[in-house]
N, C-alpha and C positions, 0 to 999 in steps of 0.2 A: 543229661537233659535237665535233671534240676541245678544243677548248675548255670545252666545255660538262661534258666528262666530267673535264677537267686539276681544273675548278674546283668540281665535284660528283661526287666519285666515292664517296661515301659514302650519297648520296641514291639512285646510279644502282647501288650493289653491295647496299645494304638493300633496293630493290627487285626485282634478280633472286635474292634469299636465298626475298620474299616470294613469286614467281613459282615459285621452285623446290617450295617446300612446299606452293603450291595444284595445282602441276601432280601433285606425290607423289600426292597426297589424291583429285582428280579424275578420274586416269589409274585404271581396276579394277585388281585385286591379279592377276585372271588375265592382264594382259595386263605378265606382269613386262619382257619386252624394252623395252617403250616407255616405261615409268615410269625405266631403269635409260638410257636412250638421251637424256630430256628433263633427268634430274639431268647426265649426262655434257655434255650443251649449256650447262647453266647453267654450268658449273662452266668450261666456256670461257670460254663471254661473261664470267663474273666474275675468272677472269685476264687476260682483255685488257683490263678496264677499268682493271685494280690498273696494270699496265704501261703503259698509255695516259697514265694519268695519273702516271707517272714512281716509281711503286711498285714496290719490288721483295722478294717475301719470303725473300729470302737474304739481306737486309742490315737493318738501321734502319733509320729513315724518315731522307731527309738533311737535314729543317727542323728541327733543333735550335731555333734560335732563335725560333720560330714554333709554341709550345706547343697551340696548339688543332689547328693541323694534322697537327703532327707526331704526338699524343695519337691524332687520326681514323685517319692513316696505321698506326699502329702495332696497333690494333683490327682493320684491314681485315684486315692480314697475320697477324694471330690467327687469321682468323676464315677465309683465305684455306687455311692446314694445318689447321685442326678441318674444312671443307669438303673439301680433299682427300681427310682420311683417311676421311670419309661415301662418296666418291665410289669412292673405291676398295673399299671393304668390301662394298661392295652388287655392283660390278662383278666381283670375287673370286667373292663371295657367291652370283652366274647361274653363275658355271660350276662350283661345287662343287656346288651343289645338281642342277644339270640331269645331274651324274656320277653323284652319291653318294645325292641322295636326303636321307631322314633323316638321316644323317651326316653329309651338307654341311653342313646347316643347321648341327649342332651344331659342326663345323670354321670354318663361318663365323663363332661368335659367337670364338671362341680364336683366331682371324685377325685379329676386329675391334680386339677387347681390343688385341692388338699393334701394329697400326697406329694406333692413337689414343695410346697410349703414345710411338710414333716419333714423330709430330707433336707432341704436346706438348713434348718435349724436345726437337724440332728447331727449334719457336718460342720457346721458352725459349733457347735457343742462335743462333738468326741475327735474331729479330727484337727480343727483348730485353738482348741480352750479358751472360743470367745464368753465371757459373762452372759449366757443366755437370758437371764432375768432381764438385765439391763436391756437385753436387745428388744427383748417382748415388750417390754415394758415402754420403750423408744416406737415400734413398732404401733403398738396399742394406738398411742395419741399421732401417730400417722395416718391410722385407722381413720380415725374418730375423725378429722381434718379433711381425709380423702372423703368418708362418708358423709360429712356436709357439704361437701361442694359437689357430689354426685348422687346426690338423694335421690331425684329424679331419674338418673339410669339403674341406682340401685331398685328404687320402685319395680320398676321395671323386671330386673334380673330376677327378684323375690317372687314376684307375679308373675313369671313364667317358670319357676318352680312348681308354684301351687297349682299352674294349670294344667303343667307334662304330668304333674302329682295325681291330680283328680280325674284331668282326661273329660272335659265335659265337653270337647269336638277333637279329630282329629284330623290328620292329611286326607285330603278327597271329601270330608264333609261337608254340605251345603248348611250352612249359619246364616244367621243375622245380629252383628255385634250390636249394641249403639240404633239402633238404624240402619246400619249398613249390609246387606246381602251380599253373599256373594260366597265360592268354594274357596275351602282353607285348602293353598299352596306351599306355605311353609310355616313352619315355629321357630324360632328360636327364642335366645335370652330377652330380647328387647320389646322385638313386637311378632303380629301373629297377620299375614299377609292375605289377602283376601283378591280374588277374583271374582269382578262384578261381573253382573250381565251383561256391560254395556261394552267387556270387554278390557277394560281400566282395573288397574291394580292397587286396593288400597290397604295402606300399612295402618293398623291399630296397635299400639301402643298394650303393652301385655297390661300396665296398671290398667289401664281404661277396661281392657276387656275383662279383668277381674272382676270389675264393679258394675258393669254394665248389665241391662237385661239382654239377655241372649236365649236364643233360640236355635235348637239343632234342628233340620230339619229332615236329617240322614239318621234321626235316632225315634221311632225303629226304621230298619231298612226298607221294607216296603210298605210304609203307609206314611204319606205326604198329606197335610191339609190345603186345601184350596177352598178361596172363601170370595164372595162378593159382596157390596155392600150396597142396596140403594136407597134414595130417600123419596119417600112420598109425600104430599099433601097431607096435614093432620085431618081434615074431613073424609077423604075416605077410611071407609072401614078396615081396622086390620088385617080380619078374617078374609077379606079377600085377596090381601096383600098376599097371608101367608100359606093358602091357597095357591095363590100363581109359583109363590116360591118353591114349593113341594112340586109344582109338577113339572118348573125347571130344574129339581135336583133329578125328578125321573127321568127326564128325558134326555139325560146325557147318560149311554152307557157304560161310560169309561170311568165313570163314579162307582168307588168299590160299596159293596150293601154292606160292610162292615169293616169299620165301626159305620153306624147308620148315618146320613146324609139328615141337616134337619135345617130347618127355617126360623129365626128367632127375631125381634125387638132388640133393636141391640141400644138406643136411646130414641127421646123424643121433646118436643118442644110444642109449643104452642100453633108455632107457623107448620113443623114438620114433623115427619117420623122415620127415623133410620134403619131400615132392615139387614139382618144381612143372610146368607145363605151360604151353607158350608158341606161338604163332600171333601172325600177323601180318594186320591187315585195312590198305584202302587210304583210309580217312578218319578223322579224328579222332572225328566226332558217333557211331561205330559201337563204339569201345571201353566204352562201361558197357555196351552194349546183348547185347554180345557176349560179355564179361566175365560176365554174370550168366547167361546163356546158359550160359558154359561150366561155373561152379560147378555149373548142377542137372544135364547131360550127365554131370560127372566122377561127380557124389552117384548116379545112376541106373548106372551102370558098375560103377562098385564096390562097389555095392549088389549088382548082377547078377554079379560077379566073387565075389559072397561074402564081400567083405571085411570086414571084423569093426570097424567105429568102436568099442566099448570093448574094454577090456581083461581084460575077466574074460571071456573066453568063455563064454558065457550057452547054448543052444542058443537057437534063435529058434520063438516059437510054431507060426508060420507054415509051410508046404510054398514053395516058388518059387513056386509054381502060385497058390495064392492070394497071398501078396504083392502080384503081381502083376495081382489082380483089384483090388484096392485103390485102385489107381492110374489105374486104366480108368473114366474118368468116365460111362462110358451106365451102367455098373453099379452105380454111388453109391445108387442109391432101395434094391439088394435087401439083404434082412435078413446079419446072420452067417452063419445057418445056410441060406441062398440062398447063401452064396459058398461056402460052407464043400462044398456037393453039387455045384454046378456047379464050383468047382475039381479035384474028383475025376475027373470024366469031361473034363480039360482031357490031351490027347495030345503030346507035343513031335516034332517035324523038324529034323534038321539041314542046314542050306546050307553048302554052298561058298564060297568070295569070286566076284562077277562070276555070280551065278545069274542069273536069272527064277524071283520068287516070284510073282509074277502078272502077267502080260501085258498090255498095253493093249486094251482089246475084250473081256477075258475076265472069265466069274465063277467065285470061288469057293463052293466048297459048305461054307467054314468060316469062321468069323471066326479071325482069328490077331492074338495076341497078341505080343510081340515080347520075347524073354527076354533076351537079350544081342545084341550087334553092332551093327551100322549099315547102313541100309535106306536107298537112294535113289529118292525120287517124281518119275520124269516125266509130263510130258505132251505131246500132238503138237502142235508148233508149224512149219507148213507140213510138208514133208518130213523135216525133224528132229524129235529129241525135246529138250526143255528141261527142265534139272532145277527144280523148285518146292521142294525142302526135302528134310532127310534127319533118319530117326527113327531112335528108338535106344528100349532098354528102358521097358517100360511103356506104348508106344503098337500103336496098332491098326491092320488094314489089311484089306480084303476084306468091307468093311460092306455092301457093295453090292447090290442084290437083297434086303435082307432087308424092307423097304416100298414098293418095286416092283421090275420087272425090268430097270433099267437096268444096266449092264455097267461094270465099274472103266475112269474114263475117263484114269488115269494107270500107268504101266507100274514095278513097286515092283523092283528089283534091289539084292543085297546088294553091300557093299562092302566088307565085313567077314567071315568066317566068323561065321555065327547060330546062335540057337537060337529057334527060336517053339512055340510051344503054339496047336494048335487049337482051335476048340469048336463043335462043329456046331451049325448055324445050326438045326436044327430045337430046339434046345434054347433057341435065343439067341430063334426065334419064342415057343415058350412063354411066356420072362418077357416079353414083349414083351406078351403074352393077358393077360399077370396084372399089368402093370405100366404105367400111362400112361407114366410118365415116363420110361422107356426111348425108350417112342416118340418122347414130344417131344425126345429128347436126340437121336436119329439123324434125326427131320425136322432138326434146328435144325443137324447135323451136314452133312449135305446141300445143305442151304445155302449154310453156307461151304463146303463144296467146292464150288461150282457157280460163286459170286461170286469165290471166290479163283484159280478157272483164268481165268476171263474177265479179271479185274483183269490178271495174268501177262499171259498173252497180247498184252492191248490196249498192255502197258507202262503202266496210271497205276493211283491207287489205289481200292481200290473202297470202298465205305460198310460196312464190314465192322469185326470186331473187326482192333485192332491186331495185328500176328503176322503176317498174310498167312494163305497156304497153309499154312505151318510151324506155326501156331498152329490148323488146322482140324487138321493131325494128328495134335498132341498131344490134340488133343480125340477 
């Protein structure tokens, strides 16, 4: 047998090259231990062959005189460091990745590069007795030459080092590089690829995103900012600005109480002043939803606050009282001057913060309107109550009873210091005589409250308008 291997060691290393590469191919990609355990095998048997047969890749081959052999030998021992440096890179390559993850990978491939580099120039050096200095040294100002005409991609290459390096996002993170938003889909050397909202995929450039302000928006996992901005008129008061904006941070309850929701100045001018209002939810899919939420709460506040959007101070046509019937969609079908009578005989109540405006089990003798503050709806969920949503101006509450005698099935407490306006329901019966579509609005009202507590309740969702509960109360 070593005979056989003295005088065919070319026939017996080309075929475990060809064994190595069917086994690569054959062994699954999931089953990396065993593909990276069978190269490691081959790569034995193929140094004990090179040695067996009196080969050694630290030196020549010693049959100078013997051109065909010595020709094979010196192939083998080529072929012997380009197979090392495979064997090791992949071997390297299991334990970066099973640490690092994504970033192995990409350490892996700047690890490869290197050791295939080493090999080369170590076979150029022991198996060919090329003048190694000279060749570095040729090599060097190739460098230098390739490095100036590729600065730019080199930029690049370096800057996505530093970033698999630090890790300040990674795959699946919600960012914003530059300006641009959008979840990190891939890394690599060059640039760092970004999925916008709008669905479009945009490539950032790894230098840029080095230098860039950036923003994670996935770090920590469960707490995302969400923020609005508005401008008011410099003539009104702040304090009442930043009033409406606290009670739009209350009244959305999908704003986490910590870190705490707050209302600031964020600049101001002569003609203006800039607000803005900032809360925190605990998922990413919840910011537009909540965000747009919070723009019509702030508009309905400061609308309620009185605030003046232009600048001419106009007086406004309107009483509060009607405004605010405006917005009451059961009363859409009645005429102007339907609103215009029943806003007259509309009475207002002050609460407290932490009242009972209406009890669970209980009816009122009024419809109430909601003029300012913030109103929380529960319902009974076993022995506890469960909040279902919280309303704020322009919405309604105590509809109950006016198309049968069932009793408010959720318990309405303010959060806020309020103002509501009443409207006795015997009046609300009348248009109710003179108006179908009132009626169908409070059946179809009914409804959803009925599907939306059940939905809560059960924990899934029910076959109902989008909104939930929150969206029956706005109605």
């Amino acid at each position: 047998m070593f005979a056989f291997i003295h005088n065919s060691p070319l026939l017996i290393g080309t075929l475990l090259l060809v064994l190595d590469l069917l086994l690569w191919r054959a062994i699954p990609i999931e089953r990396r231990t065993w593909r990276i355990a069978a190269r490691l095998a081959a790569f034995l048997l193929f140094s004990w062959v090179l040695i067996s047969a009196g080969i050694s890749p630290l030196q020549p081959p010693p049959w100078a005189d013997d051109v065909p052999r010595n020709l094979m030998a010196t192939v083998l021992e080529i072929v012997w460091w380009l197979f090392a440096a495979r064997t090791l890179t992949v071997v390297l390559g299991l334990i970066l990745i099973s640490r690092s993850g994504h970033t192995g990978r990409l350490l892996q491939d700047v690890v490869g590069a290197l050791i295939f580099l080493i090999a080369v120039v170590a076979a150029a050096a022991y198996v060919m007795q090329l003048p190694v200095k000279g060749l570095l040294a040729t090599s060097g100002v190739m460098a230098i030459v390739i490095g100036l005409a590729l600065q730019s991609t080199l930029s690049d290459v370096f800057s996505g080092i530093v970033l698999n390096t630090t890790r300040p996002y990674q795959i699946d993170d919600w960012v914003s590089i530059d300006g641009t938003e959008g979840k990190v889909i891939d890394i690599d050397w060059r640039a760092t690829r970004l999925l916008t909202g709008n669905g479009s995929m945009a490539v950032i450039p790894n230098s840029v995103a080095a230098k860039a302000k950036l923003l994670n928006f996935s770090r920590p996992s469960d707490v995302h900012g969400v923020s609005i901005s508005v401008v008011v008129p410099a003539q009104v008061r702040p304090r009442r600005v930043l009033d409406a904006l606290e009670k739009t941070l209350q009244g959305s309850s999908a704003l986490l109480t910590t870190p705490k929701p707050k209302a600031t100045i964020k600049s101001s001018t002569l003609e203006a002043v800039e607000y803005e209002a900032t809360g925190f939810v605990n998922s990413m899919d919840k910011k537009t939803e909540v965000r747009n939420q919070m723009f019509d709460l702030a508009h309905r506040h400061l609308q309620a606050a009185g605030v003046v959007w232009n600048a001419d101070n106009t007086p406004q046509p309107w009483s509060r009282q009607r405004s605010l019937l405006e917005d009451v969609r059961i009363f859409r079908s009645l005429s102007n001057e339907e609103k215009d009578s029943l806003s007259q005989r509309m009475t207002s109540v002050e609460y407290l913060a932490d009242q009972v405006i209406l009890g669970l089990g209980e009816a009122s003798e009024y419809l109430l309107v909601i003029g300012t503050g913030v109103i929380s709806a529960a319902i009974r969920s076993g022995d506890k109550l469960l909040e279902a949503g919280r309303m704020g101006p322009g919405e309604v509450l105590g509809v109950e009873g006016l198309l049968d005698g069932d009793n408010s099935i959720a318990e309405f407490r303010s959060l806020t210091s309020c103002v509501l306006y009443r409207i006795d329901k015997h009046d609300v019966r009348s248009c109710l005589e003179q108006r179908d579509e009132i009626k169908a609005a409070l059946s179809k009202l009914q409804r959803f409250r009925q599907q939306a507590s059940q939905s809560l309740l059960l924990q899934k969702p029910a076959a109902i308008k989008k909104g939930g509960f929150l969206s029956w109360l706005h109605k």
